[in-house]
MDAnalysis code that builds the backbone (N, CA, C; Angstrom):
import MDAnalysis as mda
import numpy as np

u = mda.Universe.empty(654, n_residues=218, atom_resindex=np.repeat(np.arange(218), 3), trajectory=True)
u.add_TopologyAttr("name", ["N", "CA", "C"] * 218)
u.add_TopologyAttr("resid", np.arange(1, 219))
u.add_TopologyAttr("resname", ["UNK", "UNK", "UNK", "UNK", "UNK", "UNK", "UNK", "UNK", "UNK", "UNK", "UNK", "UNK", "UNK", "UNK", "UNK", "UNK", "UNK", "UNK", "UNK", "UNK", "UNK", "UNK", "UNK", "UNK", "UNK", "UNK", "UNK", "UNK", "UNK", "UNK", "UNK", "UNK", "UNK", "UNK", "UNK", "UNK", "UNK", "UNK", "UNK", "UNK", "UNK", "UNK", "UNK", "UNK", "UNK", "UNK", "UNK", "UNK", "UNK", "UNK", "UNK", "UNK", "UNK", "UNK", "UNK", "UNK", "UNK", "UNK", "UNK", "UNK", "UNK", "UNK", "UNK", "UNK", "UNK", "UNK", "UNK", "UNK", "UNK", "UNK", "UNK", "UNK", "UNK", "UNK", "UNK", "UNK", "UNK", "UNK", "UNK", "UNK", "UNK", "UNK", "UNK", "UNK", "UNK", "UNK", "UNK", "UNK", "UNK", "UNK", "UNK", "UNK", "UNK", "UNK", "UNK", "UNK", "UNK", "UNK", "UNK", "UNK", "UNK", "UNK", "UNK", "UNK", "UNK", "UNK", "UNK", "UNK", "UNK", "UNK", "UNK", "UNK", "UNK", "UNK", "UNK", "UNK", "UNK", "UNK", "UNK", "UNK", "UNK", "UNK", "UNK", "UNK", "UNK", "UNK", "UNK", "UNK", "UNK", "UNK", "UNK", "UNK", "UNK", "UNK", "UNK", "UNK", "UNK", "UNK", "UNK", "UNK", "UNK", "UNK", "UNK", "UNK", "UNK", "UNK", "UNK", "UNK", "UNK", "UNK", "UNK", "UNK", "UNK", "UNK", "UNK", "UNK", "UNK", "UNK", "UNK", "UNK", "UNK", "UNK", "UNK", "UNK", "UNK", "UNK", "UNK", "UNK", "UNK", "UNK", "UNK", "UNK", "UNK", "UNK", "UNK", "UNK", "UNK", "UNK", "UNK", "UNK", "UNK", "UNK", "UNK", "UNK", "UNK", "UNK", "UNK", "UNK", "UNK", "UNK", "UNK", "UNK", "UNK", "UNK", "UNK", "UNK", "UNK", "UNK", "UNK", "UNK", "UNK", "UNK", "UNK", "UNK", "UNK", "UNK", "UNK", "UNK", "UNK", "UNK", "UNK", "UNK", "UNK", "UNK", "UNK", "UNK", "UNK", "UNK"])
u.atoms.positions = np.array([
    [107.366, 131.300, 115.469],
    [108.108, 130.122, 115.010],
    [109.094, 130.526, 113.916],
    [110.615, 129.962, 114.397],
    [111.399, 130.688, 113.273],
    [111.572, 129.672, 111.854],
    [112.112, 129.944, 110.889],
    [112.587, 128.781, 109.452],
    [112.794, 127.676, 109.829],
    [113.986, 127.304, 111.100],
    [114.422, 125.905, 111.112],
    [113.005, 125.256, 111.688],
    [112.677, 126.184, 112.791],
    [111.573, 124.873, 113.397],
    [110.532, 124.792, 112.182],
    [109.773, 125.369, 111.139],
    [109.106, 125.358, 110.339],
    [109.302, 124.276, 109.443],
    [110.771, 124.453, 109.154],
    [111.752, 123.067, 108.346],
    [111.448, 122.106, 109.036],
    [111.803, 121.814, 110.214],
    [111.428, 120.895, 111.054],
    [110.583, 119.730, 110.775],
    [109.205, 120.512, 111.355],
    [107.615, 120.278, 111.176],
    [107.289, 119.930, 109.972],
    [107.881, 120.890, 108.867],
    [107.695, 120.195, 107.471],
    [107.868, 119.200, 106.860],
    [109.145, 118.504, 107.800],
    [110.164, 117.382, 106.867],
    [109.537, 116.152, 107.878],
    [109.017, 116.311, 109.413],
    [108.377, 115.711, 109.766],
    [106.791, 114.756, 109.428],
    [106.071, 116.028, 108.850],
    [104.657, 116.076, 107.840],
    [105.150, 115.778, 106.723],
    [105.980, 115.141, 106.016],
    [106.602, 114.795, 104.496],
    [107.047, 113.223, 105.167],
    [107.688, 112.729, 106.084],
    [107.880, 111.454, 106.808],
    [106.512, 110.595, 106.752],
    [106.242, 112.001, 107.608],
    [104.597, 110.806, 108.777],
    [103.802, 110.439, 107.226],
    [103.105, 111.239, 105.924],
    [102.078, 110.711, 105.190],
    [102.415, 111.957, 104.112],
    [103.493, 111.325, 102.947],
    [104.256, 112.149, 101.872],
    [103.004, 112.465, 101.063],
    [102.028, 111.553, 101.164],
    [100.934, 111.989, 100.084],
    [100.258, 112.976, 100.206],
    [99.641, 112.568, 101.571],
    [98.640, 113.972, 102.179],
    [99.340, 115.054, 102.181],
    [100.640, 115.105, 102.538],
    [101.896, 116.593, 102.178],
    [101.595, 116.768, 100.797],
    [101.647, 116.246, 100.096],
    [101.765, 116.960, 98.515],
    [100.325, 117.247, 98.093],
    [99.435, 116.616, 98.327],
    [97.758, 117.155, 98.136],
    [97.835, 118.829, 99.247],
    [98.266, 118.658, 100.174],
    [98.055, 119.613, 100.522],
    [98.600, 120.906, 100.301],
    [99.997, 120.704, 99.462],
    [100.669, 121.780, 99.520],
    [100.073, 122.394, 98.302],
    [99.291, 121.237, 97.260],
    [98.557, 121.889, 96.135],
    [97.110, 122.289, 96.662],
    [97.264, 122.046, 97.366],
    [95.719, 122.820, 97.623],
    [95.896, 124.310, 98.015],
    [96.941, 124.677, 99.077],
    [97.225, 126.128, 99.321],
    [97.711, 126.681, 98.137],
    [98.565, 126.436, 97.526],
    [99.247, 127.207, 96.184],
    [98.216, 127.165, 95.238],
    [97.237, 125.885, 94.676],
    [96.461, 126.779, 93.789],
    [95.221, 126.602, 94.341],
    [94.873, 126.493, 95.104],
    [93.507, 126.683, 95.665],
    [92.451, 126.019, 95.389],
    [92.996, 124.555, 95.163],
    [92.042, 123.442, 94.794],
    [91.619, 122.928, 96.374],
    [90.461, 122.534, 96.246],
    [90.092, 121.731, 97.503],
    [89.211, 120.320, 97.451],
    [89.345, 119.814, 96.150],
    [88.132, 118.796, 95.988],
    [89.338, 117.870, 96.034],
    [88.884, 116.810, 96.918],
    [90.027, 115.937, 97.133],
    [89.895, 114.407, 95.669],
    [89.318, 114.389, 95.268],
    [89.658, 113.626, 93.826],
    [90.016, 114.114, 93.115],
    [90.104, 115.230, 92.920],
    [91.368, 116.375, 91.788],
    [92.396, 116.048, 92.777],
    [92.844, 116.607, 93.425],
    [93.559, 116.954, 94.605],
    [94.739, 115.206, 94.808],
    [93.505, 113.757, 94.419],
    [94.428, 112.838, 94.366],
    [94.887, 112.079, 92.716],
    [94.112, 112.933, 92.114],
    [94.555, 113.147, 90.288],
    [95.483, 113.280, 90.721],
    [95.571, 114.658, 90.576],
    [96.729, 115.528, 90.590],
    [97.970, 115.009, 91.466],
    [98.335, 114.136, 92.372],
    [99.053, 113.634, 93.147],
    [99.479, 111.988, 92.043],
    [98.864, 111.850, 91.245],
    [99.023, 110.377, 90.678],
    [100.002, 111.041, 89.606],
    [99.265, 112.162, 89.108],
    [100.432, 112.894, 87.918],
    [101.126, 113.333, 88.148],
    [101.443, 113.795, 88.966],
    [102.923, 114.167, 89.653],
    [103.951, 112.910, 90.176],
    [103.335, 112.233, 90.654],
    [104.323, 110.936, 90.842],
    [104.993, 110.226, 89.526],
    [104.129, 110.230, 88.988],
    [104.057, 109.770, 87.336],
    [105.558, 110.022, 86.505],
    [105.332, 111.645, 86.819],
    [106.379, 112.192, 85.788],
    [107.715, 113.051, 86.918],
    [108.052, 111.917, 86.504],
    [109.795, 112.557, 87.016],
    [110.032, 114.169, 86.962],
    [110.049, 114.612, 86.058],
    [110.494, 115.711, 85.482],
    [109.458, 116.741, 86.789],
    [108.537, 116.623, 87.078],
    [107.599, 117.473, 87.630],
    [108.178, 117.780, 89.044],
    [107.966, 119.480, 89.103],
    [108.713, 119.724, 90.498],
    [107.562, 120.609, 91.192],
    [107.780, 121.020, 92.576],
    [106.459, 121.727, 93.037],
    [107.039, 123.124, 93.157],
    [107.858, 123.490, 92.881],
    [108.157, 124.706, 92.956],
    [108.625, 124.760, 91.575],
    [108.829, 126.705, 90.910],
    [108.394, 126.679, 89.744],
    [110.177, 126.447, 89.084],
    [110.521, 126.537, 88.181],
    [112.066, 126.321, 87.531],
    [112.148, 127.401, 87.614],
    [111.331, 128.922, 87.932],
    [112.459, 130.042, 88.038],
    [113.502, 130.539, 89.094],
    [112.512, 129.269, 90.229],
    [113.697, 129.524, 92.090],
    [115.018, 129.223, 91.299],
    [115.041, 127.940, 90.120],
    [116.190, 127.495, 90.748],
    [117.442, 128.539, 89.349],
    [116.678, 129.067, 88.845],
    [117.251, 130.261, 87.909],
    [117.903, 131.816, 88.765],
    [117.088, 131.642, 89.984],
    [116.975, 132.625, 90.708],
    [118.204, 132.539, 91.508],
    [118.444, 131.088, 92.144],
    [119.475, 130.892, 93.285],
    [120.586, 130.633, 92.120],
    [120.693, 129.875, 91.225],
    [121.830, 130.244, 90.482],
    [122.575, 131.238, 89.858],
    [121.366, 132.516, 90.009],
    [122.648, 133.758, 89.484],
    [122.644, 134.092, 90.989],
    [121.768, 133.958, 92.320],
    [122.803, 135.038, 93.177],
    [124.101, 133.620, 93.956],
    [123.899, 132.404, 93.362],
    [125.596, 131.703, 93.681],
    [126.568, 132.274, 93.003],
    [126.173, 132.941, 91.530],
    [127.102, 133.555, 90.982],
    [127.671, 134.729, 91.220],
    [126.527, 135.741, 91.696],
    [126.962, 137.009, 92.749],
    [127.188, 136.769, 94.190],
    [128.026, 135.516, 94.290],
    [128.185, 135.328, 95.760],
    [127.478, 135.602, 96.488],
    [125.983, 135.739, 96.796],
    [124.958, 136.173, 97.406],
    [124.743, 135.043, 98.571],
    [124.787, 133.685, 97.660],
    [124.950, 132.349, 98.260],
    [126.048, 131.807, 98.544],
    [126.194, 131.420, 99.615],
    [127.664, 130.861, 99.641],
    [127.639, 129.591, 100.853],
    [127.664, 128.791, 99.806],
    [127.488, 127.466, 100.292],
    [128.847, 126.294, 101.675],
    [128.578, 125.866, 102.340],
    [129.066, 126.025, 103.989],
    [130.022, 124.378, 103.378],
    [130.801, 124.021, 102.872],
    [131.860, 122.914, 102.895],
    [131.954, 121.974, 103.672],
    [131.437, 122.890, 104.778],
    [131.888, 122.423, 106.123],
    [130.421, 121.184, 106.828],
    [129.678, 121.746, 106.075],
    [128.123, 121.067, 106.100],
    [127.865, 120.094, 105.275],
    [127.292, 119.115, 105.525],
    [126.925, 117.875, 104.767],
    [125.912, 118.384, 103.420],
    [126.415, 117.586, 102.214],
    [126.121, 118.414, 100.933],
    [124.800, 117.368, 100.913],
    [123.967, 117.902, 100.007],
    [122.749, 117.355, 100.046],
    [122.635, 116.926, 98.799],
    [121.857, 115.641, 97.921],
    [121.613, 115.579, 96.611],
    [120.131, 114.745, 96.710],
    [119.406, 115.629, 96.139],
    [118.220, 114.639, 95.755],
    [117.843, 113.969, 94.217],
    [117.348, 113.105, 93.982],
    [117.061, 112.413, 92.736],
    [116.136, 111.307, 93.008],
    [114.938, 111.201, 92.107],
    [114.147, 109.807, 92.134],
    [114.687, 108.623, 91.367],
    [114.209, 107.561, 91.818],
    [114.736, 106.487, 90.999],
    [113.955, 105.779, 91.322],
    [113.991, 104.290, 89.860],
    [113.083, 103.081, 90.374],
    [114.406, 102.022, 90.809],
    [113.850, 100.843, 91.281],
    [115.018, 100.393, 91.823],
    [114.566, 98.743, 91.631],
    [114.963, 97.761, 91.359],
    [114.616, 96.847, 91.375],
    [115.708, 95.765, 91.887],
    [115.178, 94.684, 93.216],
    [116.386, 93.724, 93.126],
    [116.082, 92.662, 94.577],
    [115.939, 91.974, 95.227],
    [116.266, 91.622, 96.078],
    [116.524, 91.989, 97.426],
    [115.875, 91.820, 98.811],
    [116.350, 92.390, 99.507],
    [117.217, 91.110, 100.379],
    [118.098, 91.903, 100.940],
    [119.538, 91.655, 101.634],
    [118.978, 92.116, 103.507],
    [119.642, 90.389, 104.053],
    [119.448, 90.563, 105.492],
    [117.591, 90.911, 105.814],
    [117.420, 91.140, 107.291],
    [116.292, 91.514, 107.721],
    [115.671, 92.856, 107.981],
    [114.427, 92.627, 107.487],
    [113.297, 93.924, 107.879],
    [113.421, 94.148, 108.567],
    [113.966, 95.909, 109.140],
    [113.987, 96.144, 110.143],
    [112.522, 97.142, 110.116],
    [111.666, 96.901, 111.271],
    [110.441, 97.626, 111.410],
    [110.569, 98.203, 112.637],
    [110.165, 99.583, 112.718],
    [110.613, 100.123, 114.359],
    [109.146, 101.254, 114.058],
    [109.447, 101.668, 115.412],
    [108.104, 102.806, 116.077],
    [108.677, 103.883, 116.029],
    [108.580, 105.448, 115.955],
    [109.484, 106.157, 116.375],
    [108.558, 107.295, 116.846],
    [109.072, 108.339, 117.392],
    [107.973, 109.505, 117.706],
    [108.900, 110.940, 117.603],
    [107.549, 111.735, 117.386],
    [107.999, 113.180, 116.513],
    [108.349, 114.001, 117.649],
    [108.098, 115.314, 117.213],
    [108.730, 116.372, 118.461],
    [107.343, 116.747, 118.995],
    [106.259, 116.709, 118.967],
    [104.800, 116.829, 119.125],
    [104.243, 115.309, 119.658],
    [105.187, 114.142, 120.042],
    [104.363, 113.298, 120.715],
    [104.155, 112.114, 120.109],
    [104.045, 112.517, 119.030],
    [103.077, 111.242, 117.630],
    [103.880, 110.566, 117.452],
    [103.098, 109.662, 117.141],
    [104.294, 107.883, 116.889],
    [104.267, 107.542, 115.438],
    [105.179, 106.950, 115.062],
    [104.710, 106.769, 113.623],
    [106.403, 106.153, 113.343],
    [105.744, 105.087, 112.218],
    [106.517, 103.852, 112.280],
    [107.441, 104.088, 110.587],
    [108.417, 103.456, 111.128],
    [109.685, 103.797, 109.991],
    [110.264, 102.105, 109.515],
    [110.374, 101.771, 108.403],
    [110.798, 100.297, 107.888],
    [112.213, 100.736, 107.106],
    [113.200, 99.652, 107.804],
    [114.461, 99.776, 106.911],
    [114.929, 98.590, 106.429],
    [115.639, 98.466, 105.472],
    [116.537, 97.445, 104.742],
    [116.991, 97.311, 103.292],
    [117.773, 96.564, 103.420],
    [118.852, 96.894, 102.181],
    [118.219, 95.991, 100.872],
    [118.421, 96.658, 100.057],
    [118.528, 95.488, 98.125],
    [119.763, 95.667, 97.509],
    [119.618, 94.344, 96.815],
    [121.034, 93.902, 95.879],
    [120.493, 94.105, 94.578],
    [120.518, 94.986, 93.835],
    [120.080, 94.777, 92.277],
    [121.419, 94.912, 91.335],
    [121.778, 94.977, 90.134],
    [122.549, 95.091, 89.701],
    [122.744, 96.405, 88.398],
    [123.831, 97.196, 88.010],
    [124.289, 98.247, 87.659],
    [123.967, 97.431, 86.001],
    [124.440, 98.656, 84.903],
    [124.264, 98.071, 83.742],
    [125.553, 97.585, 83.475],
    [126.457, 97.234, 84.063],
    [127.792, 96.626, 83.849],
    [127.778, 94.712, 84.494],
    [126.703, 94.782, 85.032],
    [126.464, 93.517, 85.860],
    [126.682, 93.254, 87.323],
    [127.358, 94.516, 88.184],
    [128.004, 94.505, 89.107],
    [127.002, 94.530, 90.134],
    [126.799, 93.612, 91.100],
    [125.927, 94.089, 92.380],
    [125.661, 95.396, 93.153],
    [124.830, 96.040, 93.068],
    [125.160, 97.280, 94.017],
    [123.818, 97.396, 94.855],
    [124.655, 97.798, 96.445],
    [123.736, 97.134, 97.428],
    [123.101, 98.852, 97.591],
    [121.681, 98.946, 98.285],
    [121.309, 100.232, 98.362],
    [120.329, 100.084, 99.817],
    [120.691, 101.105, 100.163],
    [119.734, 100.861, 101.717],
    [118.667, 101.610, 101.281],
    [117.610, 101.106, 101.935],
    [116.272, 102.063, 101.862],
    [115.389, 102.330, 102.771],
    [114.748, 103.223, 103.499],
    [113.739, 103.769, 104.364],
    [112.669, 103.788, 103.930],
    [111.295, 103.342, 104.266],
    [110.129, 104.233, 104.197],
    [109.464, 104.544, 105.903],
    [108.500, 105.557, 105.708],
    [108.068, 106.259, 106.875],
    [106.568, 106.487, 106.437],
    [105.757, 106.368, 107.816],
    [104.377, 106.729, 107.928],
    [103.241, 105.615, 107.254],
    [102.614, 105.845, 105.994],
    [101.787, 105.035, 105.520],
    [102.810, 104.445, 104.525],
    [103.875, 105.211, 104.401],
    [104.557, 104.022, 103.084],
    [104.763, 102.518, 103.545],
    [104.826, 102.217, 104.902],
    [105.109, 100.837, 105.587],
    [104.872, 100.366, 105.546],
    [103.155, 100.614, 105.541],
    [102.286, 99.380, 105.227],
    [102.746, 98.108, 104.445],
    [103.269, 98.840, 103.150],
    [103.388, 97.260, 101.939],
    [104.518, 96.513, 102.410],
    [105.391, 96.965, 103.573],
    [106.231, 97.084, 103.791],
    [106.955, 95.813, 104.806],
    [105.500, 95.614, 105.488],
    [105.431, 95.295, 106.808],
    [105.832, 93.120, 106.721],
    [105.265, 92.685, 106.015],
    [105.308, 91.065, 105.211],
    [106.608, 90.680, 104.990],
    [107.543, 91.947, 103.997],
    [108.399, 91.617, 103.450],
    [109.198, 90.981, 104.162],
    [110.065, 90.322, 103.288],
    [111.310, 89.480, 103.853],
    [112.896, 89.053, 103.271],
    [113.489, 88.823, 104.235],
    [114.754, 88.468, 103.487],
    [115.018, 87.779, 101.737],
    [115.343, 87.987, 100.661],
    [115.148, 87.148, 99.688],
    [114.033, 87.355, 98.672],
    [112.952, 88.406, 99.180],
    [112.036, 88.104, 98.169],
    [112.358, 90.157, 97.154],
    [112.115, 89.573, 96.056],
    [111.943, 90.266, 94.476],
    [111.077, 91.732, 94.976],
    [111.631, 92.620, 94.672],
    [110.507, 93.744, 94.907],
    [111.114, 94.726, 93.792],
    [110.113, 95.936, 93.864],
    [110.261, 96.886, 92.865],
    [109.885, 98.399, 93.891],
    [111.196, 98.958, 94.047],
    [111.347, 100.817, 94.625],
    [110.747, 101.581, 93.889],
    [110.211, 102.680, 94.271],
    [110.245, 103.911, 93.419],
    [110.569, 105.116, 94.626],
    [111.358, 105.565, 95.049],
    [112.051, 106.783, 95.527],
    [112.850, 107.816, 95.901],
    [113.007, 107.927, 96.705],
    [113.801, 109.752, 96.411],
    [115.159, 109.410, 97.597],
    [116.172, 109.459, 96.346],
    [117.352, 109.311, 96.858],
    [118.300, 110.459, 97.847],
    [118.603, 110.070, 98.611],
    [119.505, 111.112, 99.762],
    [120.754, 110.971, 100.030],
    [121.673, 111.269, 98.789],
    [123.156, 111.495, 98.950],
    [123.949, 112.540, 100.142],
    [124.354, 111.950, 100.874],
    [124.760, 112.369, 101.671],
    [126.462, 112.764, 101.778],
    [126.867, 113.663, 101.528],
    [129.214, 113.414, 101.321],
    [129.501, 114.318, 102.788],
    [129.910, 113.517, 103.275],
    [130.380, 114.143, 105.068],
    [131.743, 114.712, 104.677],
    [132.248, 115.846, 105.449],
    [133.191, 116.446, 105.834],
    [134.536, 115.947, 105.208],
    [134.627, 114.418, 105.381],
    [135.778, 113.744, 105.144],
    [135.322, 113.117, 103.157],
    [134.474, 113.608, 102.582],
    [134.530, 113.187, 101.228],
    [133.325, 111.966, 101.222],
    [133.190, 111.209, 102.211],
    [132.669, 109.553, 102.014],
    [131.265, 110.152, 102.127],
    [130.799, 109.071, 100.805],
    [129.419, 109.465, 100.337],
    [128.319, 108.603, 100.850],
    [127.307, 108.707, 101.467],
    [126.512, 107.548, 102.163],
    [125.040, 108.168, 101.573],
    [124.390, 107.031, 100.985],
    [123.437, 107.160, 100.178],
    [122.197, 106.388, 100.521],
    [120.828, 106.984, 100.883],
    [119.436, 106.227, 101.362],
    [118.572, 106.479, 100.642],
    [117.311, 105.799, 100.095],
    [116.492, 105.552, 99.331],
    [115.270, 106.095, 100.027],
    [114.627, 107.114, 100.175],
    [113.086, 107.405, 101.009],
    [112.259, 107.003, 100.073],
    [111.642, 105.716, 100.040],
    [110.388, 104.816, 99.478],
    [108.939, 105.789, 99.443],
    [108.826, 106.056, 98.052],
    [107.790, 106.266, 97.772],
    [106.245, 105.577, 97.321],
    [106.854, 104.520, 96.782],
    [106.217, 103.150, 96.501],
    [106.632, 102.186, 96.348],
    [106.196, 100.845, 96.468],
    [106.832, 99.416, 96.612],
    [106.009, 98.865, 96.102],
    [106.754, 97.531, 95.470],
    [105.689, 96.660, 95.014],
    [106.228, 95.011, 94.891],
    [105.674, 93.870, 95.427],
    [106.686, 93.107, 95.835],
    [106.343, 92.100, 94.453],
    [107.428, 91.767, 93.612],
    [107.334, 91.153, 92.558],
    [107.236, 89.455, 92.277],
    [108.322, 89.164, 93.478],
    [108.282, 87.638, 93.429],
    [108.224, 87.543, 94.935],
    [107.848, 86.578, 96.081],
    [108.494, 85.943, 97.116],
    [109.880, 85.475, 97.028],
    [110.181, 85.295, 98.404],
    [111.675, 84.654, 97.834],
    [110.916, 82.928, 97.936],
    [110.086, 82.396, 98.140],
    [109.448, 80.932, 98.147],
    [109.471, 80.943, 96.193],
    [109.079, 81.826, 95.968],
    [108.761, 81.704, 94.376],
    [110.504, 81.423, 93.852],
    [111.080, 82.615, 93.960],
    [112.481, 83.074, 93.877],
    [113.121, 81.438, 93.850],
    [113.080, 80.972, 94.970],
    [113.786, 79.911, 95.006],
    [112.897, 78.445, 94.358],
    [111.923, 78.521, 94.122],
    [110.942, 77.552, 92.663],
    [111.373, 77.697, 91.750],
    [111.693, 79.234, 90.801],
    [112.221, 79.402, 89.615],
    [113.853, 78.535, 89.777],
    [114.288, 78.576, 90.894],
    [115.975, 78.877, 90.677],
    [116.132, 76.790, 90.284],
    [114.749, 76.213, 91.101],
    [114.973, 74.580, 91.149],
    [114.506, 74.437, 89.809],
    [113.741, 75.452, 89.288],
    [113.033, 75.255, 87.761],
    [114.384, 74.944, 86.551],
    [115.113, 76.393, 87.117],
    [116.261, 75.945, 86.341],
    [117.272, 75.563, 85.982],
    [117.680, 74.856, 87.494],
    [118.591, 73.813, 87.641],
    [118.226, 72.738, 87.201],
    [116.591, 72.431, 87.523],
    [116.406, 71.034, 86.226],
    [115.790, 71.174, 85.139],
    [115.787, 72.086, 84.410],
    [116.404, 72.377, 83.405],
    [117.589, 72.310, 82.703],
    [118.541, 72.249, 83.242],
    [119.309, 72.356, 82.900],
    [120.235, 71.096, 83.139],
    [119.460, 70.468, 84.054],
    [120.171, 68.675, 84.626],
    [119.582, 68.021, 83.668],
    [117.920, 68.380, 82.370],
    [117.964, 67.653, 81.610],
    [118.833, 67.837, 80.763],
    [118.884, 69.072, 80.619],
    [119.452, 69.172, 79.258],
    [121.239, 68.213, 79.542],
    [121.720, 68.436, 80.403],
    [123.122, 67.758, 80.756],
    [122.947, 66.239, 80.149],
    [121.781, 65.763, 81.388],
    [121.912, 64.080, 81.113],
    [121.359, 63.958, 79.599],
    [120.693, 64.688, 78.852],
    [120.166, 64.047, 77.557],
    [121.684, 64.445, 76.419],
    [122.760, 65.355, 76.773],
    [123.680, 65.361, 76.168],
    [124.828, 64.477, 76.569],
    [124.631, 64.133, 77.970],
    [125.376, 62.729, 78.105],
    [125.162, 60.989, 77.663],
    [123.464, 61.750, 77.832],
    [122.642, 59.950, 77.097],
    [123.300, 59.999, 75.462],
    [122.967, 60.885, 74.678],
    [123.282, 61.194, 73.176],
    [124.527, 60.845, 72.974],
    [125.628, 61.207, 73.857],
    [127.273, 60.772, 74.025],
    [127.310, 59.658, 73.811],
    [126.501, 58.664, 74.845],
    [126.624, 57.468, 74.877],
    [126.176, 56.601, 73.733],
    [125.132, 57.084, 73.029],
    [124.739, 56.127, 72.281],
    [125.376, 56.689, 71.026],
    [126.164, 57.719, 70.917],
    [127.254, 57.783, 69.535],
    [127.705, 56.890, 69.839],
    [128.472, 56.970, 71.204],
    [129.648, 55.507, 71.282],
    [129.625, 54.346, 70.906],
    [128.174, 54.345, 71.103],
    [127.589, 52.505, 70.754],
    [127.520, 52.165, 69.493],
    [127.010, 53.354, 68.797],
    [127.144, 53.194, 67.663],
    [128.744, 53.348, 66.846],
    [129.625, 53.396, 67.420],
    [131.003, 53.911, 66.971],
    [131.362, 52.511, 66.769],
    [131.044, 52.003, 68.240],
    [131.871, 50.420, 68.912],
    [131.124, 49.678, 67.723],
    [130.059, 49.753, 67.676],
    [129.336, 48.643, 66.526],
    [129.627, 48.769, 65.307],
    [130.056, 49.341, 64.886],
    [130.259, 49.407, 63.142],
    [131.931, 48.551, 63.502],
    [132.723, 49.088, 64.640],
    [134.056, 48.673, 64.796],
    [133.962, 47.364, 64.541],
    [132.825, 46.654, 65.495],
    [133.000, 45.370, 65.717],
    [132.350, 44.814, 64.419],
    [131.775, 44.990, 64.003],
    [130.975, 44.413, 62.284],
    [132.085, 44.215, 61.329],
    [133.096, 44.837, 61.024],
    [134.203, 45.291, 60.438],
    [135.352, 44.292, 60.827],
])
């Protein structure tokens, strides 16, 4: 079996159940096998951003031979960027839930759809997102409109022609409001805010009355 198909199989087994991939890859590298360490150790790693599974000297390593041209990266190939993020906002349009199957047969189910959350400038920004395998589960209820909270690993994508297309691989979800709730708060504070109107229009009125009455006493 050569690298790509290995790549393959790997990125396949990271789809189908990302967790059991990362317990396992710590179990070969340090030779743990007790699976409640094994899902410690998987909670602390999710935990902390900063934590990578390979050590910071690869990436010391591939940066001096880019510098001895050793590496020489293809333009011509879709550039890759990874980064985690949490994400919070609304989802936009419908759950899409589908079946799909691997190169070995196996089926295993993939959930897509978009959120609207907003930038620190106030601006809407819409973000598509994937999850795969057991991430679906929480996945499966959701609906147009209702409040949720992302946590995953972003996939910048810049094609040939410059244009950047960007997907979210869901690591965890967590659904914060319904949109049934969503839209309770929103009647909460429209009348709220219809009292507060009519009690500053009632108050208007009875200055007036009192304006007209002193007029007419006079």
């Amino acid at each position: 079996m050569e690298y790509k198909d290995i790549r393959e199989n790997l990125e396949e087994m990271m789809n189908d159940n990302y967790t059991d991939f990362i317990k396992a890859l710590v179990s070969i590298e340090k030779g743990v096998n007790d699976e409640k360490a094994l899902e410690e150790v998987y909670v602390l790693y999710m935990n902390n951003d900063t934590t990578g599974l390979l050590s910071d000297d690869f990436d010391y390593m591939i940066d001096d031979m880019k510098e001895q041209d050793k590496i020489v990266e293809n333009t011509n190939e879709l550039e890759e960027k990874d980064d985690l993020i949490n994400l919070v906002g609304n989802i936009v349009g419908k759950v899409e839930n589908l079946e799909r199957e691997n190169a070995n047969g196996e089926k295993f189910k993939v959930s897509n759809f978009s959120i609207v959350s907003k930038d620190d400038d106030g601006n809407k920004v819409y973000t598509n997102c994937s999850a795969y395998g057991d991430k679906t589960k929480d996945l499966e209820n959701l609906k147009q409109g209702d409040f949720v909270k992302i946590f995953g690993q972003v996939k910048t994508n810049i094609d040939s022609n410059g244009k950047e297309h960007k997907n979210v691989r869901i690591l965890s979800s967590k659904l914060l409001k319904a949109k049934e709730q969503v839209k309770s708060q929103d009647k909460d504070k429209k009348s709220i805010l219809g009292q507060i109107k009519s009690f500053n229009t009632d108050d208007k009125t009875r200055s007036n009355k009192k304006d007209h009455s002193k007029g007419a006493e006079r």
